[in-house]
Structure formats: C-alpha cells, structure tokens
N, C-alpha and C positions, 0 to 999 in steps of 0.2 A: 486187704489182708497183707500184715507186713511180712518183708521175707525174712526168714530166717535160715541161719548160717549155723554149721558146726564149728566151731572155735576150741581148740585144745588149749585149756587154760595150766600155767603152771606158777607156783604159790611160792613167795619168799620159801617155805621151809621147804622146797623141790619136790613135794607135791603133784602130778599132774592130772587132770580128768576132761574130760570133753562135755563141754556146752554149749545147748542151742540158745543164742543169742539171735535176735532182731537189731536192726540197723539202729534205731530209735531208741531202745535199752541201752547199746551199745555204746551210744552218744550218751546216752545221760551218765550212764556208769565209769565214761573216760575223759569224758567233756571235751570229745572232739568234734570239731564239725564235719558235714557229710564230703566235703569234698577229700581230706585226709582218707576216710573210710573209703572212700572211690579210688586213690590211689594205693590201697591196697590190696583189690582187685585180682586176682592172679589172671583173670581172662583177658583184662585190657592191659594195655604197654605203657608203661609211666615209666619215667629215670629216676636214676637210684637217687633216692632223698632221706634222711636221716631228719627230723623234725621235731623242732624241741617246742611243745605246748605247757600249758596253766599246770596239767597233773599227767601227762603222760607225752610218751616219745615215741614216734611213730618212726618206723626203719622199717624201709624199702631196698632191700641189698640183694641184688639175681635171687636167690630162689627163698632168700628171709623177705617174709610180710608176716613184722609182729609190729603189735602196741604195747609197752612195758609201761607199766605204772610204779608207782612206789611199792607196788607189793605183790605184783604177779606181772604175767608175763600170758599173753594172749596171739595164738598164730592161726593164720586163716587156712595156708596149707600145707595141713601137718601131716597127709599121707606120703608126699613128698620122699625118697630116699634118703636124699639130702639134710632135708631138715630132721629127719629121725635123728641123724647124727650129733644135727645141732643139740637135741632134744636133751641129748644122753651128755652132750659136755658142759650144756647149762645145768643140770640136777648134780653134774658132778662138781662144778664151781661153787654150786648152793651148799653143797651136804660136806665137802670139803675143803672150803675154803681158797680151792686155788685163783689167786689173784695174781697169776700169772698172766703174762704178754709175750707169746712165741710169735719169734718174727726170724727170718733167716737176713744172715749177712748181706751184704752187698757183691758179687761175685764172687760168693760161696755157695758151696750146698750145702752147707751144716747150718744148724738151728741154734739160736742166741735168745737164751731168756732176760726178759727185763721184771725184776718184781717190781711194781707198780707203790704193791704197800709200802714197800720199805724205801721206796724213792722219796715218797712222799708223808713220811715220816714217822713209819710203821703205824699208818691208821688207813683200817681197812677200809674196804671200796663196798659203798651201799649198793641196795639190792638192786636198782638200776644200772651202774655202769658194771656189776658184772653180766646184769643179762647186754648190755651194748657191746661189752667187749667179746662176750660168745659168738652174737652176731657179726661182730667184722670178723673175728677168726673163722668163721665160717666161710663165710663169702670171699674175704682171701687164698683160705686152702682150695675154694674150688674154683676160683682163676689161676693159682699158681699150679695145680692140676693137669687144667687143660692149656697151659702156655708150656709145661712139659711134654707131654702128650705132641703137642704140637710141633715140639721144637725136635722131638726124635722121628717124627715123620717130615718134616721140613729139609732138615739138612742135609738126609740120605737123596731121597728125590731127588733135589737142586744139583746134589755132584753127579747124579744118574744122568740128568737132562745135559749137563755141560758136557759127557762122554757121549750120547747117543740121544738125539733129536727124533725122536718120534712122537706119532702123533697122543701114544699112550702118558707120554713122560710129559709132553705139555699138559693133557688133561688134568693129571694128577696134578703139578704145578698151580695149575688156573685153581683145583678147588683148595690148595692150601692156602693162595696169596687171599680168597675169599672168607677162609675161615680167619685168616689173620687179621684182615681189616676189621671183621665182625667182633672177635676177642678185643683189637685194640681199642676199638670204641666202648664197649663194654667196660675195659681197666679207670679208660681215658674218663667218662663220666666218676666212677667211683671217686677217682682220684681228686675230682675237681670240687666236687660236695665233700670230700673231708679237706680240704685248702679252705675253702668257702666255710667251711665252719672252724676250723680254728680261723682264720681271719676278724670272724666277729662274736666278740665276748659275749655280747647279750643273748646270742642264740647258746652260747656253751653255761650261761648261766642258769638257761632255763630248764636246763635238763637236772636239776640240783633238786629232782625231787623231793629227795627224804627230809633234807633242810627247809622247803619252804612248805612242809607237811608240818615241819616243826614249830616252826616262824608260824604258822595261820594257829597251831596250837596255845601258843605263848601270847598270842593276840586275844584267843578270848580265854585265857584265863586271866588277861590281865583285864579285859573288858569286864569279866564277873565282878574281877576287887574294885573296879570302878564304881559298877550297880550296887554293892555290897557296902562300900565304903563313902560313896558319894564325896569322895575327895577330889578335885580337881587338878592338885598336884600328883597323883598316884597316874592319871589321864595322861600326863604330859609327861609323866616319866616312861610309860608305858610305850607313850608313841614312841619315846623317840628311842627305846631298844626295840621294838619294832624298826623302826627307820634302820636302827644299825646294826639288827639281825638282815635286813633285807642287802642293806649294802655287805656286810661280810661276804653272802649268797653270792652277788654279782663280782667281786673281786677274788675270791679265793676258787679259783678256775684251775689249778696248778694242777693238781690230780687229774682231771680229766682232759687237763690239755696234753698232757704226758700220753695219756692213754691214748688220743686218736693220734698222736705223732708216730706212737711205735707204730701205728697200722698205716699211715701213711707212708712213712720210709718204707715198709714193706711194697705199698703196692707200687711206690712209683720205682721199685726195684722189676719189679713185673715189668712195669710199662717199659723200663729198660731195653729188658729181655725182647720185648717184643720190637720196639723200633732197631735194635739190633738184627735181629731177623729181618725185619722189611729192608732195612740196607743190602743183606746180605742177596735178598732179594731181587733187588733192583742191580746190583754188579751181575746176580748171573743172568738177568735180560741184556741187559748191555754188552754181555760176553756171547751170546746169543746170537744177539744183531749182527756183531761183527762177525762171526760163520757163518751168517747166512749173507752176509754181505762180500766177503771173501766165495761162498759159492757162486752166488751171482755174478763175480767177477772172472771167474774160472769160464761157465759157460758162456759170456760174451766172448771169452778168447777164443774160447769153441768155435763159436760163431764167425769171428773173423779168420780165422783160418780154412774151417768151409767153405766158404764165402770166394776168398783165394785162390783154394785148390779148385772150387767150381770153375772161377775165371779163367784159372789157367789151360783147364780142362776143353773149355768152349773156345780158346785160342787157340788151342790145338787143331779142334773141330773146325773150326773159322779155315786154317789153312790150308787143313787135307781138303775140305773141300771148296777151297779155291783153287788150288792146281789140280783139283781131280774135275772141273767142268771142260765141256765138249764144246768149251770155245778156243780161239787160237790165242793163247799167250806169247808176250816177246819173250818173257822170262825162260819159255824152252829153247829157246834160241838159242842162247849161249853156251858159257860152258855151263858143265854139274857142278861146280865149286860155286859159281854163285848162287844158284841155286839154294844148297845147303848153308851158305851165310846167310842169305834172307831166313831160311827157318830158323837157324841157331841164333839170329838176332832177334824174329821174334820171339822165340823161347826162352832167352834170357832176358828181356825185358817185361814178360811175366812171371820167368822169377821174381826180376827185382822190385816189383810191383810187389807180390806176394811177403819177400824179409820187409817190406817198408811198413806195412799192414802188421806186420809179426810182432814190429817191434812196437807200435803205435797202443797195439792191446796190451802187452806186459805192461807200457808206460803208463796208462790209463788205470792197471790195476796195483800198481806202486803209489802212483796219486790217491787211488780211494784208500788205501791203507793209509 
C-alpha cells in the first residue's frame, strides 16, 4: 500500500487546494527522484538545500519544504504557522505582481527594496523564481526574527552577569550562548548553499524552468515539420535553434543571479549580527575570568594573613608557656629588663615575619593581574 501524503498545492493563477498525493505519483508528476522526496521530510533532519532538477526545484529552507514546478508550487507542511504566512505572500506575488526583493541594509534597521524586474530589464520573473524568492524571504524573515529576539535577551543578561555573578545570571547566559550557536549554524548552512549555488551556473541554469518548458515545446514542433515535411534541411535548422535555445537557457542566469544575491547579502548580514554577539560573548567570559581571578586572589591574601596571625598567635603561646613551666630557669635570674627584651625580641620577630608574608601576597596578586 503506497503512502500517501496531504500536499497543499498552489497554481500559477494563486489558486490553492490540498491533495493526497502518493510518493510514486509524486515522482512521476515532478520527475524527481525518491531521495529528493526523502529530503523533504519534515520528521527527518536534512540541511538546507535548494535543488535545481529536469522540471522542478526542490527547496529545503527551516521550515519551507516545497517542490515548485513551472506551474504550481507543492508544500508538505502546510499546517505549519510559519508557512501559512508564506502561503499568503506567494498568492499575493501571483495575483499582484510583486517582484519585489526586501532585504535590510547593512547596519541598518530600515528595509531597502531592489526590484528585480526592472534590474533586469523590466521583464518580469516566471512563476518559479517568484515562488523561490517567497521562499527565501521566508526563511530569512524568520532567522532575522529570531537573531532579534535573541539579540535583546543576549545583551541585557551579559551586562547583568558582568554586575552581579550569580548562579541564576550564568544559567541564563549558558542557555543564550547555546541558542546562539544553534541559530549560527542554522544561518551559516543557508548561507553556504546560496554561495555554492551562485558559484556554479549550471545548477542556476537549471532552475529556468518556464524556458526549457519552452525549448522542449519548439523541439517538437519543429520535429512535427520534420515528419511533415521530410526535409532534412528543416532537421538541422531545428536542431541547431534547439542547441541555441538550450545555450541562451544556460548563459542568460543574470535575473536569477540578482535574485539569490539580494538574499544572500541579506543573510550573511544575519550571520554578521550573530558573530558579533558571539565576540561580544566571549569578552564578557574573559571579563568574568578575571573577577573571579582577582577573587581568588583576595582570598589567598586572606589566607596568608591567617596563616600569620596564627603564627604569631602560637609564638605568643610558645612563650607564656615557656616561662610559666615549674622548672628552674637562668632567665629569672637576672634582671626584669632582660626578661622583657627576650619577649619583645621575640614579638617583633613575628611581627616581621608576618609584614614579610604581607607583602609577598599583595606581590603575588599584582603579578596575576
């Protein structure tokens, strides 16, 4: 029994309805093969991947898993919050035309539109890369999101924890440095699969679906006039606009190289923000270290001053009860004044034992500074 799957389909005209689709249909209808369909998955963990196939483009982006054809747009889960939203700004690209690219500055908070069509020489963007470009502006609004999010509970904590070291203000700390790593890896992938594909043209050629929708169109109707005409000249003209629709396909990338660039500068604007925080992170450890390094060194002094006053304490004791045993001393012998010199010699030789010690710890905690 094969499984089947609910799939919210959505139609060039923005259109949307839900159908039970089987894996096997699914293949035949997209012509992809099953391990694409396995990474789109939402139970298993795959990295984000954008894949440009024969008749459809499979994108994998946090919480996008569609397959976009030349003429709909297919999502596995579309109860999702998230993707509802997407839902609602794909039907409104369709039904309005917006071929817009919103990307925020570079250490700004204000937002900078790039049109796209008019970049590219006011010719509009097929019904694929506007469902491509929903999907990165999805998936960038909700990293740039939660790297906000992040970044107003990050910076309060951090100056809390550099005033007042406790155990509440490190926990807090530990779980932000952990969601940070987890978001940066999450950016740090996206970012590398849109580098890695503009990098190489043949993958950004093959996402030109409406064009080689067209190109396989012109193929056979020039094959008809072939059957039709049994000319052999009409054959060799044919192929070879064939050949030179297929090469325009593969060189004329400019439009969709534009497009993932606006999203790229965006997110590696992200990844900014966040290796900026993790600096920011790593000086308030370091600032840390050294108060609790500076404590550490306090109570050693402690310690040796203790230490001191014990001794001195027990020299005391040492000599009351040495002149207080019920043997005969010479030392009574004499006068009271020597007497009193022998204790005031040793007392002050415990002092000076004691400032020697005094000064040994100060010097010890100027050294660790």
């Amino acid at each position: 029994m094969p499984v089947v799957k609910a799939w919210l389909v959505i139609s060039e005209s923005g259109q949307s309805s839900i159908e039970e689709i089987g894996k096997h249909s699914m293949m035949k209808r997209t012509g992809l093969p099953a391990r694409d369909l396995r990474a789109l998955d939402p139970v298993l963990s795959y990295p984000s991947s954008i894949l440009g196939r024969e008749r459809a483009i499979v994108v994998s982006l946090e919480h996008i898993r569609a397959i976009i054809t030349s003429k709909e747009v297919l999502l596995i889960n579309y109860n999702n919050p998230l993707v509802v939203q997407f839902v609602q700004d794909l039907q409104h690209r369709i039904v309005f035309g917006n071929n817009n690219v919103t990307s925020p500055h570079q250490g700004e908070g204000a937002n900078s539109t790039i049109n796209v069509s008019v970049a590219a020489g006011s010719k509009a963007l097929p019904f694929e890369f506007k469902a491509l470009e929903a999907c990165l502006e999805s998936a960038c609004r909700c990293l740039e999101s939660e790297t906000r999010t992040l970044e107003d509970e990050a910076y309060p904590a951090l100056d809390e924890l550099t005033s007042k070291i406790s155990t509440l203000n490190l926990e807090r700390v530990r779980q932000i440095k952990s969601r940070l790593v987890a978001l940066s890896g999450r950016v740090q992938k996206v970012r590398d699969e849109l580098e890695n594909l503009l990098d190489d043209d043949t993958d950004m050629a093959e996402m030109y679906l409406t064009e080689k929708v067209a190109a396989r169109a012109v193929d056979q109707i020039s094959t008809i006039e072939e059957v039709y005409d049994g000319e052999r000249e009409v054959d060799d003209e044919s192929v070879d606009d064939c050949s030179e629709t297929n090469t325009s396909v593969k060189q004329d990338i400019e439009e969709l190289e534009m497009l993932l660039e606006a999203y790229f500068a965006q997110i590696d604007g992200i990844l900014q923000k966040l290796s900026g925080m993790s600096e920011y992170v790593d000086d308030t450890e370091d600032f840390i270290n050294i108060m609790l390094d500076d404590k550490q060194n306090q109570l050693l002094q402690m310690g040796v001053i203790l230490s001191a006053a014990n001794m001195i304490l027990n020299a005391g004791i040492a000599v009351v009860g040495f002149f207080g045993m019920n043997i005969h001393v010479t030392l009574f012998d004499g006068n009271p004044t020597q007497f009193w010199e022998t204790v005031i010699g040793t007392c002050g030789g415990c002092i000076a034992l004691f400032l020697v010690l005094l000064g040994w710890g100060k010097r010890k905690k100027i050294l660790a500074l």
